[in-house]
VMD Tcl script that builds the backbone (N, CA, C; Angstrom):
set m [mol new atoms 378]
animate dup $m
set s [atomselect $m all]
$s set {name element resname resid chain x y z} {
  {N N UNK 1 A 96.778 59.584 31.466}
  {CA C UNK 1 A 96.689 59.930 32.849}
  {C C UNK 1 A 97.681 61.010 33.195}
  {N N UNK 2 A 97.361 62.177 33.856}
  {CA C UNK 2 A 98.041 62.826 34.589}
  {C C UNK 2 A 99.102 62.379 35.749}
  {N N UNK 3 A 100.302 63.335 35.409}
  {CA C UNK 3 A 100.964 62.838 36.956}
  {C C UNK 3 A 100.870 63.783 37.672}
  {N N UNK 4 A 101.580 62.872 39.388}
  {CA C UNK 4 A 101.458 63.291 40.170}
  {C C UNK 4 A 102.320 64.661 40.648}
  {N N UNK 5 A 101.967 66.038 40.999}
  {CA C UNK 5 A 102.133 66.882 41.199}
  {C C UNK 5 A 102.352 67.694 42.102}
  {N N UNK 6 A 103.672 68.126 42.895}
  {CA C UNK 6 A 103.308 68.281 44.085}
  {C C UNK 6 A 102.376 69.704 43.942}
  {N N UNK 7 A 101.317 69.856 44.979}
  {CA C UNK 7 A 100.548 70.735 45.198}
  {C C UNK 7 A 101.161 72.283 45.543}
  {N N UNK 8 A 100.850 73.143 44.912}
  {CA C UNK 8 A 101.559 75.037 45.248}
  {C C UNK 8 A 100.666 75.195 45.973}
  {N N UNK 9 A 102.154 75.623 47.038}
  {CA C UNK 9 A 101.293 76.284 48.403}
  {C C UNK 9 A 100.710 77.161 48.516}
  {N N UNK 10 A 99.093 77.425 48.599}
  {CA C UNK 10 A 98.218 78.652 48.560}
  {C C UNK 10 A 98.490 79.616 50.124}
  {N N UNK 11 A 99.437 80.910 49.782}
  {CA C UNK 11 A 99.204 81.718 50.862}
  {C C UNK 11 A 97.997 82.268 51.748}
  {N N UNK 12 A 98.110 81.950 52.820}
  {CA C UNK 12 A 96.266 82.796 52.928}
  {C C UNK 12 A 96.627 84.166 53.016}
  {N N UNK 13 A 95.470 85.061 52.222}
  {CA C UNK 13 A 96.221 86.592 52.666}
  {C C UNK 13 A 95.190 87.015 53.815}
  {N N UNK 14 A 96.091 87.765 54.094}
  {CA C UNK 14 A 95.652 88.617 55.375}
  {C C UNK 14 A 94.806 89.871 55.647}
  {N N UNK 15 A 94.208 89.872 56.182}
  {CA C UNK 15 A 92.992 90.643 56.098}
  {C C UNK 15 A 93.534 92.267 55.925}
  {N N UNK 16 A 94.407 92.557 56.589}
  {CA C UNK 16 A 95.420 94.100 56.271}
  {C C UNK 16 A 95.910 93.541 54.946}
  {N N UNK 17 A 95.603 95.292 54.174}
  {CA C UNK 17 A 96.606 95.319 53.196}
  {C C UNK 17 A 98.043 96.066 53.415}
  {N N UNK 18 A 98.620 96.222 54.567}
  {CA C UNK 18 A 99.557 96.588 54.358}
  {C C UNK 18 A 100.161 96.173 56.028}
  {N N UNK 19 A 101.087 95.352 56.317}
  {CA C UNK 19 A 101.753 95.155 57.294}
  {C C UNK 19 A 102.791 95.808 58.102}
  {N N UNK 20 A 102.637 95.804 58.903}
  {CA C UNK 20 A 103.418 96.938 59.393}
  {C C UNK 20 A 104.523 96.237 60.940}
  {N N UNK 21 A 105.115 95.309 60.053}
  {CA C UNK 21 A 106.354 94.590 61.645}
  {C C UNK 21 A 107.341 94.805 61.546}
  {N N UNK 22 A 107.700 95.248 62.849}
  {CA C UNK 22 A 109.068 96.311 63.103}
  {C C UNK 22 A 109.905 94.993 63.896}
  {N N UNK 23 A 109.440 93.991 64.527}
  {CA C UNK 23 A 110.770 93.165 65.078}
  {C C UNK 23 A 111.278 92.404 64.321}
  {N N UNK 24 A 110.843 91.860 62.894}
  {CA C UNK 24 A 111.829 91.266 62.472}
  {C C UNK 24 A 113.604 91.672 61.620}
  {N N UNK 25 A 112.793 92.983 61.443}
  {CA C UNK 25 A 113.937 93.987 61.270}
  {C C UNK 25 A 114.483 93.983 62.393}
  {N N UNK 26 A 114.155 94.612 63.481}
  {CA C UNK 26 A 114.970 94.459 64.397}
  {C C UNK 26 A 115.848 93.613 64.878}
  {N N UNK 27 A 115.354 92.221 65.196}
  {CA C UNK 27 A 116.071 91.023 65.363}
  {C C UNK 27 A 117.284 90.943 64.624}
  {N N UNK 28 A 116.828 91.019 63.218}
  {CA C UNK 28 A 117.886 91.174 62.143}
  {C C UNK 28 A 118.972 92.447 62.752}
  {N N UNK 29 A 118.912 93.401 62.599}
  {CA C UNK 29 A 120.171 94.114 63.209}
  {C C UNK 29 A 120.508 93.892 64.425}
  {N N UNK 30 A 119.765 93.745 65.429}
  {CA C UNK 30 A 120.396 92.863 66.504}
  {C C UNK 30 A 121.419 92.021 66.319}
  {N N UNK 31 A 120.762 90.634 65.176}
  {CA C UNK 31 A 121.673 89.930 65.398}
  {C C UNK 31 A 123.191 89.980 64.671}
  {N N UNK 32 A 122.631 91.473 63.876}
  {CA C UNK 32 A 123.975 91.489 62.836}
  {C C UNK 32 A 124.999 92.477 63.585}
  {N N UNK 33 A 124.582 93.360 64.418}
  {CA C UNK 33 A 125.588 94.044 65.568}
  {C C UNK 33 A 125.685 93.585 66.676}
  {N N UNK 34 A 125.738 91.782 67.291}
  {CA C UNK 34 A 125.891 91.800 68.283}
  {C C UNK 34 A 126.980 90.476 67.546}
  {N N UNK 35 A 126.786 90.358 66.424}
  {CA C UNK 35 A 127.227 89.315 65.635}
  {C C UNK 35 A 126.875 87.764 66.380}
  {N N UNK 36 A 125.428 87.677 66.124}
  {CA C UNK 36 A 125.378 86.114 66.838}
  {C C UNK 36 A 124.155 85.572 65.945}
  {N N UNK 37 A 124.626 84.354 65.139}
  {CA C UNK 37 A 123.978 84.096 64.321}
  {C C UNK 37 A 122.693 83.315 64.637}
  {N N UNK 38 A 121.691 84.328 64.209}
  {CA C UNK 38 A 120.003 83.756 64.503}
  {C C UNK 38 A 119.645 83.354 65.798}
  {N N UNK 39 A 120.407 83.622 66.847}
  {CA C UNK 39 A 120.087 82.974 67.970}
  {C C UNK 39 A 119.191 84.037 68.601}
  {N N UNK 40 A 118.935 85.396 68.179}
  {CA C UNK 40 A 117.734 85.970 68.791}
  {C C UNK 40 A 116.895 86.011 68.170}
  {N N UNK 41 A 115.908 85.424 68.168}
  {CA C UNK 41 A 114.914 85.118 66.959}
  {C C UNK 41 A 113.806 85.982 67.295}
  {N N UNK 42 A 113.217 86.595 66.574}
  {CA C UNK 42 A 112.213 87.774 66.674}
  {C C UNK 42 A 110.879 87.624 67.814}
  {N N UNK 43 A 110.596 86.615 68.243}
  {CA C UNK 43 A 109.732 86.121 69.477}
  {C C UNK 43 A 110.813 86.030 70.677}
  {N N UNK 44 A 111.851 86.240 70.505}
  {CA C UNK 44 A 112.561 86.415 71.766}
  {C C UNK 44 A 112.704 87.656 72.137}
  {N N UNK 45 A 112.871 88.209 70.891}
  {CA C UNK 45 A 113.290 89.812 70.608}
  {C C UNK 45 A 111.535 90.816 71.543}
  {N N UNK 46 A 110.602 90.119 71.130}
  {CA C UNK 46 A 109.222 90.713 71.077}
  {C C UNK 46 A 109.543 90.562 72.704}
  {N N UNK 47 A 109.728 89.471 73.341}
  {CA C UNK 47 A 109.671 89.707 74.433}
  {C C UNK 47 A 110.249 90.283 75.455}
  {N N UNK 48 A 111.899 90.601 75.055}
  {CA C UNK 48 A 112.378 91.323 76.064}
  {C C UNK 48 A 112.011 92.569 75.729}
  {N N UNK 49 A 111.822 92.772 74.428}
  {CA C UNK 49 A 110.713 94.520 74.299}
  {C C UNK 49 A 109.765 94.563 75.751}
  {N N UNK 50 A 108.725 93.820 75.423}
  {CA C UNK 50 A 107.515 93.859 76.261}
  {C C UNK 50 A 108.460 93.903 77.587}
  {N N UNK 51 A 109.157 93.333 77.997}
  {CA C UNK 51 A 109.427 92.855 79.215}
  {C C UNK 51 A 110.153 94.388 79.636}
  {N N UNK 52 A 111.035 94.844 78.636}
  {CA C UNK 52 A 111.452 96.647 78.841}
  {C C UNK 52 A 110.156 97.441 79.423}
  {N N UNK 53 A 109.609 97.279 78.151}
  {CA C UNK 53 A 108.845 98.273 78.420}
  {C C UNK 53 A 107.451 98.056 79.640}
  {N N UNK 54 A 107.339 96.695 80.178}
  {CA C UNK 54 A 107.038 96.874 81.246}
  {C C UNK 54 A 107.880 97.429 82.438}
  {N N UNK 55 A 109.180 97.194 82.763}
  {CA C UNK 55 A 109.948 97.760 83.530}
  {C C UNK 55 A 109.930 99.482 83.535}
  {N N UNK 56 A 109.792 99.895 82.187}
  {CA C UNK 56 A 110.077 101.110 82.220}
  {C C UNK 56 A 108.397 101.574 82.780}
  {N N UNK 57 A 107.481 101.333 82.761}
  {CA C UNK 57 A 106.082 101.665 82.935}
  {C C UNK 57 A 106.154 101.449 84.484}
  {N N UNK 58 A 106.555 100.493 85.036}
  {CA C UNK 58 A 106.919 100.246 86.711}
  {C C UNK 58 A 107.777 101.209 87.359}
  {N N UNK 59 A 108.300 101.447 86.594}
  {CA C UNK 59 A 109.548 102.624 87.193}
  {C C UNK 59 A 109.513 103.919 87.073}
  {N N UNK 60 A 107.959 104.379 86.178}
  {CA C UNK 60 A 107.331 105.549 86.362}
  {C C UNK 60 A 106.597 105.723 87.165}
  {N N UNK 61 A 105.677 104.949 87.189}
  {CA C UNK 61 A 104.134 104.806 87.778}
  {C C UNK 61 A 104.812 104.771 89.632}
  {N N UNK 62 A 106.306 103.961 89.774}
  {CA C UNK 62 A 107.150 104.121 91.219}
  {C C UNK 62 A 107.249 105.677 91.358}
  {N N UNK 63 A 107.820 106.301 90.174}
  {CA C UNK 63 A 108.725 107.208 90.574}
  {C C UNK 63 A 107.719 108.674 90.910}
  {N N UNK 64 A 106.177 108.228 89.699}
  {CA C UNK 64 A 105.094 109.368 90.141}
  {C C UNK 64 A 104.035 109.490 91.771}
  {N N UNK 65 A 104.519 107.808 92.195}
  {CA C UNK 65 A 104.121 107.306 93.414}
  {C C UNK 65 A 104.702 108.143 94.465}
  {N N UNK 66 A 106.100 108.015 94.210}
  {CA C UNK 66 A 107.199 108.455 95.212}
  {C C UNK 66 A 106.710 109.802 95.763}
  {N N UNK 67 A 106.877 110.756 94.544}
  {CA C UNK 67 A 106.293 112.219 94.880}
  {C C UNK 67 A 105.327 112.553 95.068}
  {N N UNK 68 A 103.852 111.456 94.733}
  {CA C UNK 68 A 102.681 111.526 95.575}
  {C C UNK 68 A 102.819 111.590 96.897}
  {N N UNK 69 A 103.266 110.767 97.099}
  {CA C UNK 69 A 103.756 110.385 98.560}
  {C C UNK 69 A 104.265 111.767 99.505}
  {N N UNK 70 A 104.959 112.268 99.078}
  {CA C UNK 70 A 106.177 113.213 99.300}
  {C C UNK 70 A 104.497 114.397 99.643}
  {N N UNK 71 A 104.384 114.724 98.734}
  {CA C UNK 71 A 103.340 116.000 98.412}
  {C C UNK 71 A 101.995 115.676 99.856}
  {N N UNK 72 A 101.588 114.534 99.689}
  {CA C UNK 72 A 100.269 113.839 100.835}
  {C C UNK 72 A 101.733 114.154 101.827}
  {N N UNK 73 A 103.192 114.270 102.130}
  {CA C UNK 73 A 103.172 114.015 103.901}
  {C C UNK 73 A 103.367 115.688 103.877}
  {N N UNK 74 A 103.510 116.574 102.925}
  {CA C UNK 74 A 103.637 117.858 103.196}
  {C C UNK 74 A 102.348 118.218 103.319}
  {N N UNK 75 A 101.120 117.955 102.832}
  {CA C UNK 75 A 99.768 118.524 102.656}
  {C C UNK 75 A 99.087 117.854 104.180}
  {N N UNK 76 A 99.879 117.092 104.879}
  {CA C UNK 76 A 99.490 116.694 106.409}
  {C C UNK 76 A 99.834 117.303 106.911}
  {N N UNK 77 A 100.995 117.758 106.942}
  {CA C UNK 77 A 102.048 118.473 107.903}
  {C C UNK 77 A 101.331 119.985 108.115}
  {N N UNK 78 A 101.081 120.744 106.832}
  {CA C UNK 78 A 100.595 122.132 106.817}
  {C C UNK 78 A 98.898 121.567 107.120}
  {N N UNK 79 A 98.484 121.029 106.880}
  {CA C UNK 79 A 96.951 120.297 107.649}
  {C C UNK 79 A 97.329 120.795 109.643}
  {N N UNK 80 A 98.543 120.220 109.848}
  {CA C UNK 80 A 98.390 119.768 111.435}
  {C C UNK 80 A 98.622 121.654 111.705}
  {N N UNK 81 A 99.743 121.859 111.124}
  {CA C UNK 81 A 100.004 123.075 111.676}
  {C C UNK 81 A 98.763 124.068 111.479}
  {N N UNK 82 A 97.702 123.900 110.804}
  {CA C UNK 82 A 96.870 125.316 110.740}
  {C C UNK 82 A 95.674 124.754 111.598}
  {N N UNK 83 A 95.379 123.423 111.834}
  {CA C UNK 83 A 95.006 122.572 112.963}
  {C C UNK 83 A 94.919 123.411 114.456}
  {N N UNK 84 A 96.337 123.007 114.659}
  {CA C UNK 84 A 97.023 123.902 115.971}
  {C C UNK 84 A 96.525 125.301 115.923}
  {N N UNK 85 A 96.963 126.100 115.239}
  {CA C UNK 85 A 96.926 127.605 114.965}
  {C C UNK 85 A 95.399 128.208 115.561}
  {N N UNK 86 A 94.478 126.764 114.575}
  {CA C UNK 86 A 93.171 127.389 114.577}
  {C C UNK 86 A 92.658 127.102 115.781}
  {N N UNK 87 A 92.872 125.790 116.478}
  {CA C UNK 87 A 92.801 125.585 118.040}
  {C C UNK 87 A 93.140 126.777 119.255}
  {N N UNK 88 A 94.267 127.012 118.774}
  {CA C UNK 88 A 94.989 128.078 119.502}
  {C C UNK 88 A 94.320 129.290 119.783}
  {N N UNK 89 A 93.975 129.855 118.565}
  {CA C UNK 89 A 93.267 130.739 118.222}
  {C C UNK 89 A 91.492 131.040 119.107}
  {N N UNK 90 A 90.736 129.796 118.514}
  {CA C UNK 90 A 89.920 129.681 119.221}
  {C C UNK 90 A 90.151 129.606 120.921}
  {N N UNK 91 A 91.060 128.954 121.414}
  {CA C UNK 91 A 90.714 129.141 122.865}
  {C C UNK 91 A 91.491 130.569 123.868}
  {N N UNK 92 A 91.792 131.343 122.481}
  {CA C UNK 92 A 92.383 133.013 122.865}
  {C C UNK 92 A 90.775 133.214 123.054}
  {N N UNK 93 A 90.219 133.457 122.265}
  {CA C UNK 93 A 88.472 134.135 121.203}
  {C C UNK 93 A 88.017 133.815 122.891}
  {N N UNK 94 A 87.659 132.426 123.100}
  {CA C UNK 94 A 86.530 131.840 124.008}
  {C C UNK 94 A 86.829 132.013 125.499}
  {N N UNK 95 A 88.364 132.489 125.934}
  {CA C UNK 95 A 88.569 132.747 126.967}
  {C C UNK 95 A 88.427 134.756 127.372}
  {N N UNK 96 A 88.925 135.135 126.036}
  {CA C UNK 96 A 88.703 136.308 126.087}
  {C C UNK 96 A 86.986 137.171 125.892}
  {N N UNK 97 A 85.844 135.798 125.612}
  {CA C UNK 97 A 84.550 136.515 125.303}
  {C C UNK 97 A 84.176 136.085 126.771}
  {N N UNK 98 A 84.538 135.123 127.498}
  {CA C UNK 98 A 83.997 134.955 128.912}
  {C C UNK 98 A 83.096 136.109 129.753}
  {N N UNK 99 A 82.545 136.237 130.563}
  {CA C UNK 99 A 82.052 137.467 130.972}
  {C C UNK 99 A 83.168 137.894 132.243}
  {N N UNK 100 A 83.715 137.518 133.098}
  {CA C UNK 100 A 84.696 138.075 133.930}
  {C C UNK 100 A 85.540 138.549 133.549}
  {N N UNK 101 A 85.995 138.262 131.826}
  {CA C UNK 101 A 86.959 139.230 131.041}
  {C C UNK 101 A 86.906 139.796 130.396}
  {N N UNK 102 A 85.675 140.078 130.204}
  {CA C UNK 102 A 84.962 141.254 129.135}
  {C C UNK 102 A 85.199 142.051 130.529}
  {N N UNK 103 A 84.239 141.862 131.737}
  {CA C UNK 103 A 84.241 142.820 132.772}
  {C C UNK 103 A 85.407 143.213 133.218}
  {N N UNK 104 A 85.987 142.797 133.307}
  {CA C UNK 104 A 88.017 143.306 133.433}
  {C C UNK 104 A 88.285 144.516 132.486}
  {N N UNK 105 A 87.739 143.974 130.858}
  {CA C UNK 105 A 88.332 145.193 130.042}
  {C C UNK 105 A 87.697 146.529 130.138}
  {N N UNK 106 A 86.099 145.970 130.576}
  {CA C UNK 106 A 85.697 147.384 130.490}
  {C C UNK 106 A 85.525 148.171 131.460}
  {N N UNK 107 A 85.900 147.736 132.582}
  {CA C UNK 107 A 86.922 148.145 134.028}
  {C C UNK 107 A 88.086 149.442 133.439}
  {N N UNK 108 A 88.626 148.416 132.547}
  {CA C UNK 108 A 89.931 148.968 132.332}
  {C C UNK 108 A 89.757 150.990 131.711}
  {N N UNK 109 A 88.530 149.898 130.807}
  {CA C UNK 109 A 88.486 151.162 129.914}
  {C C UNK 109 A 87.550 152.299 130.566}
  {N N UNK 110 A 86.983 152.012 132.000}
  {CA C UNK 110 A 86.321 153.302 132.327}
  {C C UNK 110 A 84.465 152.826 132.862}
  {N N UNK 111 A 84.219 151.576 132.311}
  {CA C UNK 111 A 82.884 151.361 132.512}
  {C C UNK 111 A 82.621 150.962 133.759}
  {N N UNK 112 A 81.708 150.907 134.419}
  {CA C UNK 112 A 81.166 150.243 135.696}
  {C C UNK 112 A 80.431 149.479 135.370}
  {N N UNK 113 A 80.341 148.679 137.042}
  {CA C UNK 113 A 78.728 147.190 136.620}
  {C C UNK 113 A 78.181 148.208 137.003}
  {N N UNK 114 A 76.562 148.234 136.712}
  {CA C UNK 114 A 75.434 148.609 136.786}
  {C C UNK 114 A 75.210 147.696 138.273}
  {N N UNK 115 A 75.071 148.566 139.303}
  {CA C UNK 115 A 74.788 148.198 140.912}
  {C C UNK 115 A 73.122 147.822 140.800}
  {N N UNK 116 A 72.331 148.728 139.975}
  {CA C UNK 116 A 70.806 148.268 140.153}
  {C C UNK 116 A 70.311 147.182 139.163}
  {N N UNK 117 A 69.296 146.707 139.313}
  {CA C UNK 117 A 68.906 145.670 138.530}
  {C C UNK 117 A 68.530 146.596 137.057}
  {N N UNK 118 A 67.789 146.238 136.124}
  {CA C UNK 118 A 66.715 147.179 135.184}
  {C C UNK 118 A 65.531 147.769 135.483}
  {N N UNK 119 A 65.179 148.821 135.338}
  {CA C UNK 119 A 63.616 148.743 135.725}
  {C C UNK 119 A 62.994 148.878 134.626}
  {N N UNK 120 A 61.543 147.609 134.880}
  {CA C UNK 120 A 60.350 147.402 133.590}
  {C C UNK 120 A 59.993 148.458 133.921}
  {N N UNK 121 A 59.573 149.051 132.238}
  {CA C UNK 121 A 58.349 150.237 131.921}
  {C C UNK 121 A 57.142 149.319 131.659}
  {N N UNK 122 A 55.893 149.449 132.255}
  {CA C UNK 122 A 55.348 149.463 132.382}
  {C C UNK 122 A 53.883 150.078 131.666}
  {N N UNK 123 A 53.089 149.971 130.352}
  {CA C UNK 123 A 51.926 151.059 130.335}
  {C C UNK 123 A 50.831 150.447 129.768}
  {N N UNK 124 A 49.836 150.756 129.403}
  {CA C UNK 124 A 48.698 149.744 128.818}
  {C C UNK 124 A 48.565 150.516 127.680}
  {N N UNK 125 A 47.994 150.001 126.800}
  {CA C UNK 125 A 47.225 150.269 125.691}
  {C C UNK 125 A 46.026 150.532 125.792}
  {N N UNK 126 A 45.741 151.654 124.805}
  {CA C UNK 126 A 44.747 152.412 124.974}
  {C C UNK 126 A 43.473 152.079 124.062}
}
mol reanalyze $m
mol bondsrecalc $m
mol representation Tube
mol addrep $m
């Protein structure tokens, strides 16, 4: 009879042939320049990564907000002012095409009203 044997542990391999993990290295120098033994263990490590680099993604996406912001109250501002301008403008145009001030200018410049009405010509076809 055979004896009993403890069983070798079959690795499962992994579908990549080539792995590529950067926090357990990390952890490791972490914990060897902060000198604290194993107490940051590479799932702690993974997370204050993530947790950085969400902060840092919040604090762009703020900071590209900010100057959106900034740019929309200047692109109102020059909005209102050419607003005005063009208002302005128009009620120079519409007061100055009036007919009592057309007739003023061309007073000015020498013309008269016409005292008679028009007279229709009049002829038949032949």
């Amino acid at each position: 009879m055979s004896q009993n044997r403890p069983r070798r542990r079959v690795e499962p391999q992994s579908s990549k042939s080539f792995s590529f993990n950067l926090i357990d290295p990390m952890a490791k120098w972490v914990n060897r320049k902060l000198e604290i033994d194993e107490r940051l263990s590479p799932g702690t490590l993974r997370k204050v990564l993530w947790i950085g680099l969400l902060v840092t993604v919040y604090i762009f996406f703020q900071h590209n907000f900010d100057g959106l912001i900034r740019r929309l109250d200047r692109a109102e501002k020059l909005l209102n002012e050419q607003r005005a301008s063009f208002i302005s403008h128009k009620s120079k145009y519409l007061y100055a095409s009036k007919q009592s001030e057309v007739e003023k200018k061309l007073q000015e410049r020498g013309f008269e009203k016409n005292a008679q009405p028009p007279i229709k010509i009049a002829f038949e076809k032949p």
